[in-house]
C-alpha positions in Angstrom: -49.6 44.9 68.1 -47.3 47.9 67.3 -48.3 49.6 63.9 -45.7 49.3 61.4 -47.3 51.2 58.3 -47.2 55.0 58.0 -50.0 56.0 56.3 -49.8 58.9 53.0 -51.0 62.2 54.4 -54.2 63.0 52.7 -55.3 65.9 50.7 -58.4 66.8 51.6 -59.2 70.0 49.6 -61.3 69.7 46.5 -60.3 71.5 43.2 -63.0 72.8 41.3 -63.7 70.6 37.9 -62.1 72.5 34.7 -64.6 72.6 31.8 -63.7 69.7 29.2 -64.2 70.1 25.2 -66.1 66.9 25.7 -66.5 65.0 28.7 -67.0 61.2 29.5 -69.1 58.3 29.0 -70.5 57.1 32.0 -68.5 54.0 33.6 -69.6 50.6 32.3 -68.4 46.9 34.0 -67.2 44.8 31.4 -66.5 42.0 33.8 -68.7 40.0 35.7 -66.3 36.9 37.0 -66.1 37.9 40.9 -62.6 35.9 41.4 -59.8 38.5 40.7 -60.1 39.8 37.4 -57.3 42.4 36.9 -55.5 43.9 33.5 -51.9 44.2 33.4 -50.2 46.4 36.1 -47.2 47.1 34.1 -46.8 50.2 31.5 -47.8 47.6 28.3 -51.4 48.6 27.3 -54.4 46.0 28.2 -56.2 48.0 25.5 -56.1 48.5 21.5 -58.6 50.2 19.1 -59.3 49.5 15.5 -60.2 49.1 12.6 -62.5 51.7 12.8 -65.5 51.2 15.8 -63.4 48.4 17.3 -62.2 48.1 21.0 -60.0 45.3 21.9 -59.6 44.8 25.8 -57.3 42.0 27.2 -57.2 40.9 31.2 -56.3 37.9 33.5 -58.9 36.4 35.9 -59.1 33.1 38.2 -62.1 32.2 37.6 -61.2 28.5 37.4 -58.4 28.3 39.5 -55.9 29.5 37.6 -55.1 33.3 36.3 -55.6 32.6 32.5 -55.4 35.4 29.7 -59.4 36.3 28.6 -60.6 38.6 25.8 -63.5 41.1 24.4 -64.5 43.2 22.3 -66.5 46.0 20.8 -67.4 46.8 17.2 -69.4 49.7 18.1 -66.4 52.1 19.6 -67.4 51.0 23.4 -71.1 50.8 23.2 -71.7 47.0 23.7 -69.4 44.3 24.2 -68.7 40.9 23.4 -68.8 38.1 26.0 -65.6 36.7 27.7 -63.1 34.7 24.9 -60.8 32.5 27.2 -56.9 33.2 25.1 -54.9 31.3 26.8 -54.1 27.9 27.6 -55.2 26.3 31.0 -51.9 25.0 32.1 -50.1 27.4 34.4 -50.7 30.7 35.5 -50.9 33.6 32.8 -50.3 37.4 33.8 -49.8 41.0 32.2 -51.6 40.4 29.0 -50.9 43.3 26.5 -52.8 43.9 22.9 -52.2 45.6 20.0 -54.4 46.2 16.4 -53.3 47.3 12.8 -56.2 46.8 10.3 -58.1 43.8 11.2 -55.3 42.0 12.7 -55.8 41.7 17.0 -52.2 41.0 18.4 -51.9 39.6 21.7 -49.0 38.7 24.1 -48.8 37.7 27.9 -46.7 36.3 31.1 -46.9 32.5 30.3 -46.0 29.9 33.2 -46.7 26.5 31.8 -46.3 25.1 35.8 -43.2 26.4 36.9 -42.3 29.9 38.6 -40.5 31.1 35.3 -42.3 32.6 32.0 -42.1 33.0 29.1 -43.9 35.3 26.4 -46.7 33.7 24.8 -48.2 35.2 21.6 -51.5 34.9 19.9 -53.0 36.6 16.7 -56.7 37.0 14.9 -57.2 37.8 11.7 -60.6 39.1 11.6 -61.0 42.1 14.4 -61.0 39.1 17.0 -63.8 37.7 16.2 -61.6 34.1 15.9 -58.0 33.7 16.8 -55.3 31.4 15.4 -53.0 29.0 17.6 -50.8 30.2 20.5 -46.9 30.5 19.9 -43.9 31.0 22.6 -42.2 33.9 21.4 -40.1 33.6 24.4 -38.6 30.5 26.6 -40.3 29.9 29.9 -36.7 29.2 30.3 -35.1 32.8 30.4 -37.9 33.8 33.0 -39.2 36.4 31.0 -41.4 39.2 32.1 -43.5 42.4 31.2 -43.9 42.3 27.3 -45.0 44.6 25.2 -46.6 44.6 22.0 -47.3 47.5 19.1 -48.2 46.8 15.6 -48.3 48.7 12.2 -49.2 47.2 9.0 -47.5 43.9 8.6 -44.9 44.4 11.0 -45.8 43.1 14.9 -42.8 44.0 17.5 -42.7 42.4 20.9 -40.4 43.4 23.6 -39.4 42.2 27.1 -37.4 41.7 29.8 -35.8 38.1 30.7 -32.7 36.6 32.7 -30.7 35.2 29.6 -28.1 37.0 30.9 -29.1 39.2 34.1 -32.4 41.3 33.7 -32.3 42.9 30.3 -34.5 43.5 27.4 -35.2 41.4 24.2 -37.0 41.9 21.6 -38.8 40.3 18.2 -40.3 40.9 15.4 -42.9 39.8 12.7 -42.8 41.1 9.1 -46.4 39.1 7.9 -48.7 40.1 10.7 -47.6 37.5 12.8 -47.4 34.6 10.4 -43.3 33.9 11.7 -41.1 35.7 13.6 -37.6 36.6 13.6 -34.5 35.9 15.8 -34.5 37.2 19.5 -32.3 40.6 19.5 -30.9 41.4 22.8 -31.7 45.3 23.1 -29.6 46.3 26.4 -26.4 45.2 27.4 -25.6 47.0 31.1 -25.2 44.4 33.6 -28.0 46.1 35.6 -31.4 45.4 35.5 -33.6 46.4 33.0 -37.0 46.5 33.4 -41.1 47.4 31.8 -40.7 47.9 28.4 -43.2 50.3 26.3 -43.3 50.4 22.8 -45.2 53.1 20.3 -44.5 53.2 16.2 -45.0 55.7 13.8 -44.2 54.8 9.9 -40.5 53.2 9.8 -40.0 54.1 13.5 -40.2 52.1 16.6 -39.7 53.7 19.8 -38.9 51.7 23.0 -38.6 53.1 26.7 -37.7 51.7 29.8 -36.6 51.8 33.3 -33.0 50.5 33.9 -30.9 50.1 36.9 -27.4 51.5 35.2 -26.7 54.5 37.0 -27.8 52.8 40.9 -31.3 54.1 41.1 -34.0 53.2 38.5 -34.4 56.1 35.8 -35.8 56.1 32.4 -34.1 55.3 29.2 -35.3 55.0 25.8 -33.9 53.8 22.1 -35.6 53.2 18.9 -35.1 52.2 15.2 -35.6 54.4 12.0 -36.0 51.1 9.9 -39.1 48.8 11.2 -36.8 47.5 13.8 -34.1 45.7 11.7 -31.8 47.8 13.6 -31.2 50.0 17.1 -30.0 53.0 17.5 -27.9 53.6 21.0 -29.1 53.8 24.9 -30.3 57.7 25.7 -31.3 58.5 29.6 -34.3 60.4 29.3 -35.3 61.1 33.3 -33.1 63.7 35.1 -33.8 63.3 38.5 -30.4 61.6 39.4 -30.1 59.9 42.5 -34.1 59.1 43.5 -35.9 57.2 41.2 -37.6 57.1 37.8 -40.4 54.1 37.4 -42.3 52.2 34.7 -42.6 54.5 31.5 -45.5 54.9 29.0 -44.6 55.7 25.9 -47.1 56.9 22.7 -46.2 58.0 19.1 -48.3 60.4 16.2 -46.5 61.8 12.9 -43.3 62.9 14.6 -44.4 63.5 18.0 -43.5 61.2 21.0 -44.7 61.0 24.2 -43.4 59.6 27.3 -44.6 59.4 30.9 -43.5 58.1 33.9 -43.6 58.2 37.7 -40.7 60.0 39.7 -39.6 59.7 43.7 -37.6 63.2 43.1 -40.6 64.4 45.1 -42.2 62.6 48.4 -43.8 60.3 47.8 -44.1 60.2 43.7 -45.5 62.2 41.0 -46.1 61.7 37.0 -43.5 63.2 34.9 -43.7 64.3 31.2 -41.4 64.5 28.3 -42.0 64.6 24.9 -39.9 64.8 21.7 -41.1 66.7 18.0 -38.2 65.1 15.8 -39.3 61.0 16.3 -36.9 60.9 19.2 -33.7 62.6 17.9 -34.0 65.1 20.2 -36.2 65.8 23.9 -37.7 68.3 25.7 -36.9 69.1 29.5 -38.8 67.0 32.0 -42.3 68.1 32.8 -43.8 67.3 36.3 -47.7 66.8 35.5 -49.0 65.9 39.0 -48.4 67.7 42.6 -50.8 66.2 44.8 -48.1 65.4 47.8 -50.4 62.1 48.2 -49.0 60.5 45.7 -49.7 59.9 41.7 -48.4 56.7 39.9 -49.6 53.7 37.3 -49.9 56.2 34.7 -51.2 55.6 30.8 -50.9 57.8 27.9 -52.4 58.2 24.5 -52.3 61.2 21.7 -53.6 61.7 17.9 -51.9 64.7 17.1 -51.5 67.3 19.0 -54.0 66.6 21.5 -52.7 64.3 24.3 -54.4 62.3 27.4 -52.6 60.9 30.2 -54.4 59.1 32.9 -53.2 57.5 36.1 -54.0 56.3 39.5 -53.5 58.8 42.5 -54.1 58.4 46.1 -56.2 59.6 48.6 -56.6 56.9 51.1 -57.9 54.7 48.2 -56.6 55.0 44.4 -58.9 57.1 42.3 -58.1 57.0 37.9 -57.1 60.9 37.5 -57.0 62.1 34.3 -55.6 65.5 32.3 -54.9 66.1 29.0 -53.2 68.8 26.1 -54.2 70.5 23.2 -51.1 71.7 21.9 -48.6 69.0 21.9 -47.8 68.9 25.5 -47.0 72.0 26.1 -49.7 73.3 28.1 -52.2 71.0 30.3 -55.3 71.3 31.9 -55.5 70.6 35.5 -56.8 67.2 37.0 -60.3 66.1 36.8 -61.2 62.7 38.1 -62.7 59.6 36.4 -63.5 57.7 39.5 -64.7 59.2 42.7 -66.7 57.3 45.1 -64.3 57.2 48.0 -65.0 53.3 49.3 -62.6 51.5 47.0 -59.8 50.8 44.6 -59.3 52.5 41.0 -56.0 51.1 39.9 -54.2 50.5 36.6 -55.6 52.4 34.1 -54.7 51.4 30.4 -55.8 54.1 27.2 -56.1 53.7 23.6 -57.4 55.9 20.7 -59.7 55.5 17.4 -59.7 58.9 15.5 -60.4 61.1 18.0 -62.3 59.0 20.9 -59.9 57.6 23.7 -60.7 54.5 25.3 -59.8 53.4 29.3 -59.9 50.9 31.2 -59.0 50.4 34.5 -59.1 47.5 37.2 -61.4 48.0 40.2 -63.0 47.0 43.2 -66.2 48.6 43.7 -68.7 45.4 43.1 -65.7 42.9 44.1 -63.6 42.4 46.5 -61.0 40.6 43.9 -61.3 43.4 41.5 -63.6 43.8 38.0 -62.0 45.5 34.8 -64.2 48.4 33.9 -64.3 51.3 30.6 -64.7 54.3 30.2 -64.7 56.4 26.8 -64.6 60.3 25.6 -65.9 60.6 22.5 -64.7 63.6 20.3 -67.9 64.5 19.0 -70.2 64.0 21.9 -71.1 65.9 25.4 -71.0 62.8 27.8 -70.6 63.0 31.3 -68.7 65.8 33.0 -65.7 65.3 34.7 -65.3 65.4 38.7 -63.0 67.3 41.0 -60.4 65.4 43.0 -62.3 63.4 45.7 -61.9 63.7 49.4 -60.1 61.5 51.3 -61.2 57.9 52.2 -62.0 56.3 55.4 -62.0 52.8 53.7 -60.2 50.3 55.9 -57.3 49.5 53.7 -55.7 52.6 53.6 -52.8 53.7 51.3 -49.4 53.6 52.4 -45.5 53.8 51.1 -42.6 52.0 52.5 -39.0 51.5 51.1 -38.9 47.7 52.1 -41.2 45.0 53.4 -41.2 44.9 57.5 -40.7 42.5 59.8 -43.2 39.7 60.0 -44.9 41.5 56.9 -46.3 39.3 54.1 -47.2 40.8 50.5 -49.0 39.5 47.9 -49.5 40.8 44.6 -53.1 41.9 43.0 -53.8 38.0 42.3 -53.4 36.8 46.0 -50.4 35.2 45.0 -47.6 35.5 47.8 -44.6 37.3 46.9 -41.0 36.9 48.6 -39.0 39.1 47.7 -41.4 42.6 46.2 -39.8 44.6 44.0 -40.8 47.7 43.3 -44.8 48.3 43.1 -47.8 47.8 44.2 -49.2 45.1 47.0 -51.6 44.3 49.3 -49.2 43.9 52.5 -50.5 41.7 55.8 -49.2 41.9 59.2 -50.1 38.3 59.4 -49.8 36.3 56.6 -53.8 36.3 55.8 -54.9 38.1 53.0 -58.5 38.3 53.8 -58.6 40.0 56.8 -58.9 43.8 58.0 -55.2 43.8 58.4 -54.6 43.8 54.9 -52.5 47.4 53.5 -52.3 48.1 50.2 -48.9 49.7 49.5 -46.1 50.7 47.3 -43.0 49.7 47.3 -40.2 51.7 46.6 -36.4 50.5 47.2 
């Protein structure tokens, strides 16, 4: 059978590991389910931290059938964890869970399809550091189809955003003003007749900050509006990306005192790279883009945290397989240090990495496929005051059988599913394991990226 894949050229050299401040943890499995376990793929973090010593990590898994929204936890900043807490219903299928924490309060929100194809956005709260959680409430009609949401929290004030089809793809949004006790009318945020996709959300004091990627100008680039007042009102649409007729993709945004951070991942180079931008007045103003990767093999999926001045971005580069690549700043983004790698052994998968911090420790997670064939979430942590683990060089290429690829559209007779094994029509933009025969368990499976 003719080939119909082209393969990403693989970079072979090895750079040589930069000395860290502090390095890593060693990697620990916090999943032991063995039936597709994965945390969300979009920019919306699968991770939270706080109060003090806690970790809250959220993920989707079929373990009975049905993807269904699980939770744990850790009160000791990563050291143990808490067994499994099934969040979610059992009805449906539940996706791209995202979680947020302010004091003791645990926020989550997820994909909710109570049968159907559409969703809506299901939210759920705990009061005590997620030791227990309250009820389950729709913040969003299954309806409107709703997808990737979004959640940050400060105080008493929860805001949700995401996109949904009430009228084309654009973004909504919601808010909470008593920790999630009731919620507020639905406030469409974007209004261009294209679509609008993959909200991210980061708050500092009275601000909250919103980037996205939208369809407007005829490719996808990134654009980004806040509020100065909690989120009882929105300021106007501002383009951030710059690279004009390519494409800008899924943007991670982060917020400490008045510095903003976004990232994102950019076709202005072949095949894609991460690109940086930050801003020093809360978003009033921005600095030029940044490119942050230039690996020619490819560098996407990308997360980002910051306290300060210091700030880490993490994100999943290819080299046959998908290893979690990591770099960070000391000095507000303006200087980084080159790229060290979190995940190295060159056999499998390393995808969708998801960072949060706690004082000065940051806290990762990533989906991967090292003990499973249907992926196992697994953490990582770099504590400020201790040695850890060093940091690795970039690894060498793979020979594993699935090797990485890019297209610009689904060929012929080519079937893709997403990370679930659930078939997919029509792919959008992103990541999928691609068959040239319509069985996803067989050595002809391709995981690839798709970029229209």
């Amino acid at each position: 059978m003719k080939k119909i894949f082209i393969v990403v050229p693989l970079l072979i050299a090895a750079a040589a590991a930069q000395a860290q401040p502090f390095g890593w943890d060693p990697t620990t499995r916090l999943t032991v389910s063995d039936s597709a376990t994965h945390n969300s793929m979009t920019p919306a973090r699968s991770i939270a931290a706080g109060p003090a010593g806690s970790v809250h990590v959220v993920f989707y898994d079929h373990r009975t059938g049905s993807d269904l929204i699980y939770y744990k936890r850790s009160a000791d900043s990563g050291s143990t964890w808490s067994p499994d807490t099934l969040l979610s219903n059992g009805i449906g299928y539940k996706s791209e869970p995202a979680v947020a924490a302010s004091g003791g309060y645990i926020h989550a929100v997820w994909e909710d399809r109570g049968g159907g194809y559409n969703a809506g956005v299901c939210y759920r709260r705990s009061t005590d550091a997620g030791l227990t959680w309250l009820g389950e409430t729709l913040v969003a009609s299954t309806a409107q189809n709703c997808r990737n949401p979004s959640v940050a929290a400060q105080d008493s004030f929860v805001h949700v955003a995401w996109a949904d089809d009430s009228a084309g793809r654009e973004l909504y949004y919601r808010r909470s003003t008593d920790y999630g006790a009731t919620w507020g009318g639905k406030v469409k945020l974007t209004n261009d007749m294209q679509e609008s996709w993959h909200p991210s959300l980061a708050l500092h004091d009275n601000y909250v900050h919103l980037a996205w990627r939208d369809w407007r100008d005829h490719s996808f680039e990134i654009y980004y509006k806040r509020s100065t007042d909690y989120g009882a009102t929105w300021g106007a649409d501002a383009r951030l990306s710059g690279d004009v007729a390519t494409g800008s993709y899924n943007p991670c945004l982060t917020a400490d005192s008045d510095l903003v951070h976004v990232v994102w991942w950019d076709t202005r180079t072949e095949p894609f790279e991460i690109y940086y931008k930050n801003s020093t007045d809360n978003g009033t103003t921005w600095s030029e883009d940044v490119r942050l990767t230039n690996d020619t093999t490819g560098s996407y999926n990308m997360t980002v945290a910051a306290r300060g001045a210091t700030v880490h971005v993490m994100w999943e580069a290819l080299y046959g397989t998908s290893f979690i690549m990591y770099k960070y700043s000391t000095d507000g983004g303006a200087t980084w240090s080159t790229d060290t790698a979190l995940t190295t052994a060159p056999d499998y998968w390393s995808v969708s990495p998801s960072a949060a911090m706690d004082g000065d420790a940051v806290h990762l997670i990533w989906t991967e496929f090292r003990d499973s064939e249907y992926g196992e979430i697994y953490y990582k942590r770099k504590i400020g005051a201790g040695a850890g683990a060093a940091e690795s060089p970039k690894p060498q290429a793979s020979s594993h059988k699935l090797q990485a690829t890019v297209i610009r559209s689904l060929p012929a007779g080519a079937v893709a599913f997403d990370a679930m094994g659930r078939r997919v029509l029509n792919p959008k933009s992103g990541l999928y394991f691609v068959t040239e025969n319509g069985v996803r368990n067989t050595v002809h499976v391709h995981k690839v990226v798709i970029l229209h």
